[in-house]
DSSP file (Angstrom, degrees, kcal/mol; ACC not computed):
  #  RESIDUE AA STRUCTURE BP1 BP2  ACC     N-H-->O    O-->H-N    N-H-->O    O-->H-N    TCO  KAPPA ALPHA  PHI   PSI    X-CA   Y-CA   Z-CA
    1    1 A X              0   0    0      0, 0.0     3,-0.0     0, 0.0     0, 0.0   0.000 360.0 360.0 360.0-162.4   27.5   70.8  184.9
    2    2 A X        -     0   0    0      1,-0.1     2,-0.4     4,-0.1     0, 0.0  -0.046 360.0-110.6 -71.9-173.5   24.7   71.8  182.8
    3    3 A X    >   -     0   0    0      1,-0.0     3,-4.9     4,-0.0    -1,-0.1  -0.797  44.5 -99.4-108.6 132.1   23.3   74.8  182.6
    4    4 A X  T 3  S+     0   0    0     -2,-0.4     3,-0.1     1,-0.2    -1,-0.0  -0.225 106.6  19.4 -52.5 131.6   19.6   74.7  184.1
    5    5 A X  T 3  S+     0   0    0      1,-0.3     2,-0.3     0, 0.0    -1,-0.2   0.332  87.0 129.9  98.2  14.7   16.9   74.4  181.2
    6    6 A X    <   -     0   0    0     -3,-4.9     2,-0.6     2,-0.0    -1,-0.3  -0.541  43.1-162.6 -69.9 136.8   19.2   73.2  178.7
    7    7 A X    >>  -     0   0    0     -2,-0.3     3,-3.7    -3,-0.1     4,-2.4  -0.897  27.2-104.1-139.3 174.5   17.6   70.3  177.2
    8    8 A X  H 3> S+     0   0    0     -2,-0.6     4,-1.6     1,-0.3    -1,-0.1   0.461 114.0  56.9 -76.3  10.6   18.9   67.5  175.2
    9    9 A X  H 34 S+     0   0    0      2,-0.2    -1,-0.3     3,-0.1     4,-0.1   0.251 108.8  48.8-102.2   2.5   17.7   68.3  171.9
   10   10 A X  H <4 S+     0   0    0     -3,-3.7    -2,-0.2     2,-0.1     5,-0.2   0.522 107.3  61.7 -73.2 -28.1   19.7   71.7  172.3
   11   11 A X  H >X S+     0   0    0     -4,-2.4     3,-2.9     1,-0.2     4,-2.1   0.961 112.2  35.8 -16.1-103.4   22.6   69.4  173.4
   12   12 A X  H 3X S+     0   0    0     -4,-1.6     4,-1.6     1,-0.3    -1,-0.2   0.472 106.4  58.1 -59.1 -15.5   22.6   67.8  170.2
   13   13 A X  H 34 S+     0   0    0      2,-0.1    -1,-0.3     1,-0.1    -2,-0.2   0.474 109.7  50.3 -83.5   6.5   21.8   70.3  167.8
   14   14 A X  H X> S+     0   0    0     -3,-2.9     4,-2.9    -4,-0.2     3,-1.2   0.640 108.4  54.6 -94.6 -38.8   25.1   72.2  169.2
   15   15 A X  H 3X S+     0   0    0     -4,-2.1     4,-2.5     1,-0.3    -2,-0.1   0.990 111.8  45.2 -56.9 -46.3   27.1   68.7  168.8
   16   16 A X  H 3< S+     0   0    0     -4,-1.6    -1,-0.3     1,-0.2    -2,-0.1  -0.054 110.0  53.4 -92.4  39.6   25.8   68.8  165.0
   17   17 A X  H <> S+     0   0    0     -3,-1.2     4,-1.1     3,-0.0    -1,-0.2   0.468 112.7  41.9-102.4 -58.1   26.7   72.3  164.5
   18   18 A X  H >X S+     0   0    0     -4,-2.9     4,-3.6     2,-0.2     3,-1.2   0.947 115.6  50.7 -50.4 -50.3   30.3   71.8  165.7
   19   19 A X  H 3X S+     0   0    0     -4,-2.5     4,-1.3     1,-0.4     5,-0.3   0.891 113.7  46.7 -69.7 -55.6   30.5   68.4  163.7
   20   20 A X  H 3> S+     0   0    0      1,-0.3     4,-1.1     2,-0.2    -1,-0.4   0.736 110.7  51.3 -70.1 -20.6   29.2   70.5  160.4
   21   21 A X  H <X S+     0   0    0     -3,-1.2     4,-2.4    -4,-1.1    -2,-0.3   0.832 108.6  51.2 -75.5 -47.2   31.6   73.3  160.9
   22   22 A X  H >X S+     0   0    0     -4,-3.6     4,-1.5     1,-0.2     3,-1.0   0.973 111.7  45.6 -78.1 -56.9   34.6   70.9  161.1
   23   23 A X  H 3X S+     0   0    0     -4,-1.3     4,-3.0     1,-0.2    -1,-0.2   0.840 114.0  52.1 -42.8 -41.0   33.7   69.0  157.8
   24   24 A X  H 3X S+     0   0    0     -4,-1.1     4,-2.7    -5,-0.3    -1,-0.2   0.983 105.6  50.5 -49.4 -51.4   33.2   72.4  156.3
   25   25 A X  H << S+     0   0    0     -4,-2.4     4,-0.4    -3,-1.0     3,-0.3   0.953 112.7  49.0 -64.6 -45.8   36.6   73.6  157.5
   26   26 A X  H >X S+     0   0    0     -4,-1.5     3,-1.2     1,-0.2     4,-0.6   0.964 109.3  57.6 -43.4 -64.3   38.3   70.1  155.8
   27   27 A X  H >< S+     0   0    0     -4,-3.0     3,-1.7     1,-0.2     4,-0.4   0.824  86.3  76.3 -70.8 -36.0   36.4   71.0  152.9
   28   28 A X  T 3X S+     0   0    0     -4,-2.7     4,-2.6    -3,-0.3    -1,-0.2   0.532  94.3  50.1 -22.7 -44.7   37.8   74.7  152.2
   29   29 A X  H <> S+     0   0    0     -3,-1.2     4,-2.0    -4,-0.4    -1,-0.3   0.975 108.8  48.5 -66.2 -47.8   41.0   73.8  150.7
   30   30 A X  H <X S+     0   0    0     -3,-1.7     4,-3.3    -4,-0.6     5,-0.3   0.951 111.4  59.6 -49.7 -54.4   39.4   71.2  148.1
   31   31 A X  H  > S+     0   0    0     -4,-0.4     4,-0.8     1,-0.3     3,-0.5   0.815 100.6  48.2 -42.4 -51.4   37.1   74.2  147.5
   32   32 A X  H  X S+     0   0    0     -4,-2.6     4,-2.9     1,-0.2     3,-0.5   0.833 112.5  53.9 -47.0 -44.0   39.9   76.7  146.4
   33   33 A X  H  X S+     0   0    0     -4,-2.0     4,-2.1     1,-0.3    -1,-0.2   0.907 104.9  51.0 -63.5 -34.2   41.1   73.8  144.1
   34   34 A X  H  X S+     0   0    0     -4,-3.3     4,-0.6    -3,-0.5    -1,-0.3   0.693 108.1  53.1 -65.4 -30.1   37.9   73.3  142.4
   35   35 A X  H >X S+     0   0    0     -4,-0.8     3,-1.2    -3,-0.5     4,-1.0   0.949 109.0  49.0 -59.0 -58.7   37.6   77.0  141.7
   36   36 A X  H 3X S+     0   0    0     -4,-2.9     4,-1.6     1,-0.3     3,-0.3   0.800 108.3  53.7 -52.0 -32.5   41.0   77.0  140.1
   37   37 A X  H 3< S+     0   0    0     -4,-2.1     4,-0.5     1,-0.2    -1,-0.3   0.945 105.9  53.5 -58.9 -38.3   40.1   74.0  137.9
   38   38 A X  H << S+     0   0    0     -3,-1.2    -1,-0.2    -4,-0.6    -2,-0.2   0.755 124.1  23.2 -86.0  -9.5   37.2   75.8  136.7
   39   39 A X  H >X S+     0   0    0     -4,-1.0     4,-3.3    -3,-0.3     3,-0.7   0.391  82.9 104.8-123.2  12.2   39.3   79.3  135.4
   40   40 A X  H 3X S+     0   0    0     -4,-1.6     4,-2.2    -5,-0.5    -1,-0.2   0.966  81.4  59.8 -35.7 -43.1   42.5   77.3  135.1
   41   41 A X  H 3> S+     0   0    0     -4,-0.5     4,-1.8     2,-0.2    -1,-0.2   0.931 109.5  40.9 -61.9 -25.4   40.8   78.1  130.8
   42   42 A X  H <> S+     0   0    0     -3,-0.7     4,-1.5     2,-0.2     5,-0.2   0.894 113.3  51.4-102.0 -43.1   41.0   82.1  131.3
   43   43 A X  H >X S+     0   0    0     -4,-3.3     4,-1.9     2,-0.2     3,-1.4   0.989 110.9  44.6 -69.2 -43.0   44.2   81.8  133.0
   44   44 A X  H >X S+     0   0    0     -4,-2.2     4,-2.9    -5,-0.3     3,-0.5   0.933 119.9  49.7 -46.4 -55.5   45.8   79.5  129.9
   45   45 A X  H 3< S+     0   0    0     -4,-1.8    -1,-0.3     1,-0.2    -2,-0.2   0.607 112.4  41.8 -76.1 -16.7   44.1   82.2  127.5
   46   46 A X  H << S+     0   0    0     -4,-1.5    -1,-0.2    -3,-1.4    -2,-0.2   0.733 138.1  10.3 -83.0 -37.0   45.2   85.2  129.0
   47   47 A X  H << S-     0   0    0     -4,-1.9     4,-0.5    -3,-0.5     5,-0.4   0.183 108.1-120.3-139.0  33.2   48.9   84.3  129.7
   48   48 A X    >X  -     0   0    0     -4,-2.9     4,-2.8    -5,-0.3     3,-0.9   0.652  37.7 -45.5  16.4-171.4   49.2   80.9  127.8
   49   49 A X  H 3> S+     0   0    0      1,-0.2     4,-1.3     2,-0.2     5,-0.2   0.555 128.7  26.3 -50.3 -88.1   50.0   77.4  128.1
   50   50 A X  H 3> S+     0   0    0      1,-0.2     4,-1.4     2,-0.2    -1,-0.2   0.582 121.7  49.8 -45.5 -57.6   52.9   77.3  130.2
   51   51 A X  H X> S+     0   0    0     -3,-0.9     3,-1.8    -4,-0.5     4,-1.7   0.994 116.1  48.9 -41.2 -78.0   52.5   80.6  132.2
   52   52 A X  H >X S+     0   0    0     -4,-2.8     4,-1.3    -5,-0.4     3,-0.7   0.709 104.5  48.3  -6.3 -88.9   49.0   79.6  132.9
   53   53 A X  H 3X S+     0   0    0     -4,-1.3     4,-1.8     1,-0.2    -1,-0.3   0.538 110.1  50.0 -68.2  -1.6   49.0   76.6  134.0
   54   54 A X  H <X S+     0   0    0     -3,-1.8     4,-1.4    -4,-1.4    -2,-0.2   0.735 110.5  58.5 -92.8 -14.5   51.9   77.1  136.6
   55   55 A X  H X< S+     0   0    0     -4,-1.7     3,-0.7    -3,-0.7     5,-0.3   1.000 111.8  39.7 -56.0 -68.5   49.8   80.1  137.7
   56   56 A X  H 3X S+     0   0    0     -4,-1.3     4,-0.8     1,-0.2    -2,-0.2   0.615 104.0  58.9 -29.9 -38.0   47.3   78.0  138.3
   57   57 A X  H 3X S+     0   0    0     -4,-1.8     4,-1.3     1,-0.2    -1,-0.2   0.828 112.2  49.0 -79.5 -13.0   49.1   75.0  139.8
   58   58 A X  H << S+     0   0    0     -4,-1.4    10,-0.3    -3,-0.7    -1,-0.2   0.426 109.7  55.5 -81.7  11.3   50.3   77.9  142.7
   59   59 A X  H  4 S+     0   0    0     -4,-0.2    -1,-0.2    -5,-0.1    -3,-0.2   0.673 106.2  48.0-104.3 -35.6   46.6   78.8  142.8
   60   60 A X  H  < S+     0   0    0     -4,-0.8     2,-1.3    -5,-0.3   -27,-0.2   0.825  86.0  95.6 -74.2 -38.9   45.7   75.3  143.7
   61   61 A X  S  X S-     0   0    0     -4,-1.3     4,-2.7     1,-0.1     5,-0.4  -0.418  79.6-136.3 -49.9  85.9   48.1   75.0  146.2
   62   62 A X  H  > S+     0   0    0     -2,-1.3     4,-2.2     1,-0.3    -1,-0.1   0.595  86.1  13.3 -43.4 -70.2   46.0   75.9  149.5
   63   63 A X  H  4 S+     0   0    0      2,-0.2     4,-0.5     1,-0.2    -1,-0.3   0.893 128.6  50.4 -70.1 -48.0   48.0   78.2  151.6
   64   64 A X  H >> S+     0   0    0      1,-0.2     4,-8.3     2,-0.2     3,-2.6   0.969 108.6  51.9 -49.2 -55.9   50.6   79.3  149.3
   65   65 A X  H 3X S+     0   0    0     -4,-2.7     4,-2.0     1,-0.3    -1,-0.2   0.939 109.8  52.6 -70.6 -17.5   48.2   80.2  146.6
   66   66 A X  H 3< S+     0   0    0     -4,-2.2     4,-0.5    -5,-0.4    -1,-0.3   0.525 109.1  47.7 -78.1  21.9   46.3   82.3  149.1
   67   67 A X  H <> S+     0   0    0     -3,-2.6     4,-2.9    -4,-0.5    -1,-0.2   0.650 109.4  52.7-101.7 -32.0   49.1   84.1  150.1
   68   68 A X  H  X S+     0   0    0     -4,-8.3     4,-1.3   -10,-0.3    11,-0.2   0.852 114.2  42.7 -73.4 -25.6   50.1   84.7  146.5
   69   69 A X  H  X S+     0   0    0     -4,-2.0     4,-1.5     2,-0.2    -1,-0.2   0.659 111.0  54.0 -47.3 -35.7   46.7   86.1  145.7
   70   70 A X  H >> S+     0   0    0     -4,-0.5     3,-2.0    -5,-0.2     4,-0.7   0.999 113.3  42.3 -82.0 -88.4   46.5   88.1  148.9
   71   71 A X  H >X S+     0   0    0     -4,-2.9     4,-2.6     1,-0.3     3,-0.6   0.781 113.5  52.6 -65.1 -55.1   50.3   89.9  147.9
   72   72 A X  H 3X>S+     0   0    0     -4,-1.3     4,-2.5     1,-0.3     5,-0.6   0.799 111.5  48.5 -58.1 -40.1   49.1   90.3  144.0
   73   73 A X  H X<5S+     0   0    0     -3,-2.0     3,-0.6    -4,-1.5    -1,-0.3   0.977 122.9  37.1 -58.8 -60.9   45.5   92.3  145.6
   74   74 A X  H <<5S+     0   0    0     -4,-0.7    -2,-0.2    -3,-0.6    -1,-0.2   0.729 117.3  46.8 -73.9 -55.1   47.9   94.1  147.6
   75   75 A X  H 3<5S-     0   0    0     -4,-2.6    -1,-0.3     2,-0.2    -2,-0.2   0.587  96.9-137.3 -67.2 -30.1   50.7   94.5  145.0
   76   76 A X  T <<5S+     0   0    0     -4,-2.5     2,-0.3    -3,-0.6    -3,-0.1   0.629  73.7  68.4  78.9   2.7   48.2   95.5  142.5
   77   77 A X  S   <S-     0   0    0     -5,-0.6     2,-0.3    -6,-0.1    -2,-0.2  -0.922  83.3-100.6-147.1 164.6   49.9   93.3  139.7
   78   78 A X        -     0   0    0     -2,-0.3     4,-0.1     1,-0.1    -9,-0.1  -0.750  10.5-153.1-111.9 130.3   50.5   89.6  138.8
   79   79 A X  S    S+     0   0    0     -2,-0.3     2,-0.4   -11,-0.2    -1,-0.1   0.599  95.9  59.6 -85.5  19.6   53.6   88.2  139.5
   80   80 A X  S    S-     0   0    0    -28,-0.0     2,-0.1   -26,-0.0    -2,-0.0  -0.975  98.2-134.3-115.0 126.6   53.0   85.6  136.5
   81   81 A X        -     0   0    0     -2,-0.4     2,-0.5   -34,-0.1    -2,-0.1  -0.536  10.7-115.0 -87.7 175.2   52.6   88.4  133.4
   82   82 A X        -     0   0    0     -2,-0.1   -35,-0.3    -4,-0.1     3,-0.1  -0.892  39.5-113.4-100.0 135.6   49.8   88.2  130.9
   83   83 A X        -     0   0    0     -2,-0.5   -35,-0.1     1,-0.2    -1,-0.1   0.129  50.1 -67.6 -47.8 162.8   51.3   87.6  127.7
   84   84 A X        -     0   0    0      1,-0.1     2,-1.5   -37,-0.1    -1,-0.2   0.157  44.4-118.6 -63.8 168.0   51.1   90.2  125.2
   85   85 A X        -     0   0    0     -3,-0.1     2,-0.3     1,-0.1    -1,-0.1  -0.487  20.3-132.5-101.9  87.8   47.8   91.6  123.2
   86   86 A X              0   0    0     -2,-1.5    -1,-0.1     1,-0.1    -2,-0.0   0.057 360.0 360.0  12.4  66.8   47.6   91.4  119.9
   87   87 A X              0   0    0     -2,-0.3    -1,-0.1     0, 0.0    -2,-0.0   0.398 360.0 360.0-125.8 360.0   46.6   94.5  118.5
């Protein structure tokens, strides 16, 4: 049962802690995509149009692209390369 001296406006602020933690966790994925939209430009300009954006659309991707970010930290290199530099 409860626990003695609990009362029911510590109840409910525990209910609406869980409740904001699960909308958060739903949101997480959307976040990752919304980052990617926003350097989806740096990647086109670093390893152009094509490259780019399919780097990006595996970026977008929730679980995949963190796993492909997560190897590349690891790996120390991009498995998409950046086109050459002009020099």
């Amino acid at each position: 049962m409860a626990k003695a001296g609990s009362s029911w406006k510590r109840k409910l602020t525990h209910a609406g802690g869980w409740q904001i933690a699960k909308r958060v966790a739903r949101s997480v994925p959307f976040g990752g995509a919304a980052v990617v939209l926003f350097l989806v430009g740096t990647d086109i300009k670093r390893k152009g149009v094509a490259k780019g954006l399919l780097n990006s659309g595996i970026d977008a991707i929730p679980f995949v692209g963190l796993a492909k970010n997560a190897a590349e930290f690891v790996r120390g290199d991009d498995y998409i390369p950046d086109k050459p530099k002009k020099g």
